[in-house]
N, C-alpha and C positions, 0 to 999 in steps of 0.2 A: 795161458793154456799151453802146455807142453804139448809133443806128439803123441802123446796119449789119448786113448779114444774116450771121450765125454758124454756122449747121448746113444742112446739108440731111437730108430723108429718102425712103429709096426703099422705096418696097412692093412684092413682084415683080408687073410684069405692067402698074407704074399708071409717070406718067410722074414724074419726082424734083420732090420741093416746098419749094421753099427760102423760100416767103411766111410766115415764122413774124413771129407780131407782138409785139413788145416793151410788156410789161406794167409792167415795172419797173427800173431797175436791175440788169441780170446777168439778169433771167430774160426769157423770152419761149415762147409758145406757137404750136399749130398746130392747129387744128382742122378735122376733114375728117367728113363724111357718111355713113353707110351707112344705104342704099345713095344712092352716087351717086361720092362720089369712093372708095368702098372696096363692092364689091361684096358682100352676105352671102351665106352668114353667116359672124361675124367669126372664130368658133372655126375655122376653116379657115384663118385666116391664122398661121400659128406661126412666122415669121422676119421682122425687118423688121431695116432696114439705115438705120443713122445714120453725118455721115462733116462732119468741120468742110471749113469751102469754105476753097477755095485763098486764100492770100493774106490770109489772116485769123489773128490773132494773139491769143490768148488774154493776161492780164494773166499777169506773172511768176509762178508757183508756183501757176497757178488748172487747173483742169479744168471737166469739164461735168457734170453729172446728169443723168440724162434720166429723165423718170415718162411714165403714162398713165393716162387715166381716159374709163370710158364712162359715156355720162349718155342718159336715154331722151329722145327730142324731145318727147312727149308724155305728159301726169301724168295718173295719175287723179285724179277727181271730188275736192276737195278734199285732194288730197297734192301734195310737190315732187316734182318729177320722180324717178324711182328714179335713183342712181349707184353708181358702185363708191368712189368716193374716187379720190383719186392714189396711185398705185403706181409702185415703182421697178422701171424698164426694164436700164437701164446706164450703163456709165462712159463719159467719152471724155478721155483725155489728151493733152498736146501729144506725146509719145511713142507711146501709140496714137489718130491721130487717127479714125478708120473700125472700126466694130464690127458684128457682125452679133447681134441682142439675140433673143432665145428669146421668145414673148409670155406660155408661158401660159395663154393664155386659151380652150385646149380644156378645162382643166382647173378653172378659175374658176367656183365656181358661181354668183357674183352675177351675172357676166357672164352666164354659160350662160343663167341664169335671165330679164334685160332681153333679151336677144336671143330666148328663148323665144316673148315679149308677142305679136312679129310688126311695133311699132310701130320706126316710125327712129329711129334711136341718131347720136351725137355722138360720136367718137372726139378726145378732146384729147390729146397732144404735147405734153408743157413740157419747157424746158427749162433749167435753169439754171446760172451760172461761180459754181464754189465754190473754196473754197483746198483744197491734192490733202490737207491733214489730215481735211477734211473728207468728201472722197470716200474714202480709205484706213479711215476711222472705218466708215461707211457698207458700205461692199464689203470687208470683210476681206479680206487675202490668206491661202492653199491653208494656210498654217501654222498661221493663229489660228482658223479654221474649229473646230476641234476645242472651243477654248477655248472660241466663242460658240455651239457647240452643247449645250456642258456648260453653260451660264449661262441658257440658253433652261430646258432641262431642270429644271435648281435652280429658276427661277420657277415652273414647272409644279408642281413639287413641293410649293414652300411653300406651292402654292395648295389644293391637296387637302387638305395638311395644316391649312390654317386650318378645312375642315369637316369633321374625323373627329374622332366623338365617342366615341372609345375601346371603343367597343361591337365593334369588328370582331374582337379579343381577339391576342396577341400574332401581330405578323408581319402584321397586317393593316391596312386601310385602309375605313372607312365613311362614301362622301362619295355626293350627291345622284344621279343618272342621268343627269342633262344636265352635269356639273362640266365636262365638256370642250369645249363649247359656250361655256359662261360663262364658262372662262379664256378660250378664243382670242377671245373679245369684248373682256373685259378687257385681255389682251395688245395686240389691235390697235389699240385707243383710246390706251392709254398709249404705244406704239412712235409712232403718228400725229403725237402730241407735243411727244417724244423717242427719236430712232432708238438711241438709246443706253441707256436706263433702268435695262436689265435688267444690263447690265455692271458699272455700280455698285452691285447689288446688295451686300451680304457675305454671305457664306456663316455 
């Protein structure tokens, strides 16, 4: 991706921001304010609209990614600032170039939780041209859903199982109190990654 601008996005209500700045090669971001360029709170915002600008031509066989990530403007007394990480938004293909992306983020509680502070948060926008195997990988289509649900599952499973100490006696299961807390940490570290990890599992 050249310095030429590739996306726009619109927030309902705010005016459309096509100043995303090119970080790298294929990727580039956007950063905007709350409050100032996004009114709070953010959890009220559950629709935002991404759409590639006319006249713009993605490389042969590429699409886009789109993430997001909040990050508080202000740390406490020796900490980094709290964030959420990058998270994935949606797709955009030269076949759908305009999407309307769901955020989430009523439902987010790391989010819920920075937005709680009271302090100004950073909404970042990335976005980046991948090859469409890479997006396909990423965004299963409606058929394989089933398949990466069972694979998610199977991790969760091996995960219990590595701490049951047979003491729960047949049919049963004796793992920690918090075990499901401590897999979705572990899930989300390793997915962060590898968005793939868990598919190559073997059963």
């Amino acid at each position: 991706m050249n310095e030429q601008q590739v996306v726009g996005l619109l927030i309902p209500g705010y005016p459309v921001q096509t100043n995303f700045q090119v970080i790298d090669p294929g990727k580039c971001v956007l950063t905007l304010s709350c409050p100032g360029d996004v009114a709070p709170p953010l959890a009220r915002l559950t629709e935002i609209s991404m759409f590639l600008l006319p006249n713009v031509s993605l490389p042969n066989g590429h699409g886009v990614l789109c993430y997001w990530r909040i990050t508080a403007a202000v740390a406490q007394p020796g900490q980094a600032p709290a964030a959420t990480g990058y998270e994935l938004l949606g797709t955009m293909t030269p076949s759908q170039p305009s999407a309307i992306f769901q955020t989430g983020w009523a439902e987010h509680e790391q989010l819920v939780e920075i937005s709680a502070t009271g302090v100004s948060v950073q909404v970042t926008i990335a976005v980046s041209i991948e090859p469409l195997s890479n997006i396909e990988n990423i965004t299963p289509k409606p058929e394989k859903r089933l398949f990466v649900a069972q694979k998610v599952a199977m991790d969760l499973f091996k995960f219990l199982q590595s701490f049951d100490d047979g003491r729960g006696g047949p049919g049963q299961m004796m793992v920690p109190n918090n075990i499901f807390d401590r897999w979705l940490v572990r899930f989300e570290s390793k997915f962060r990654r590898d968005p793939n990890f868990f598919l190559r599992n073997s059963d």
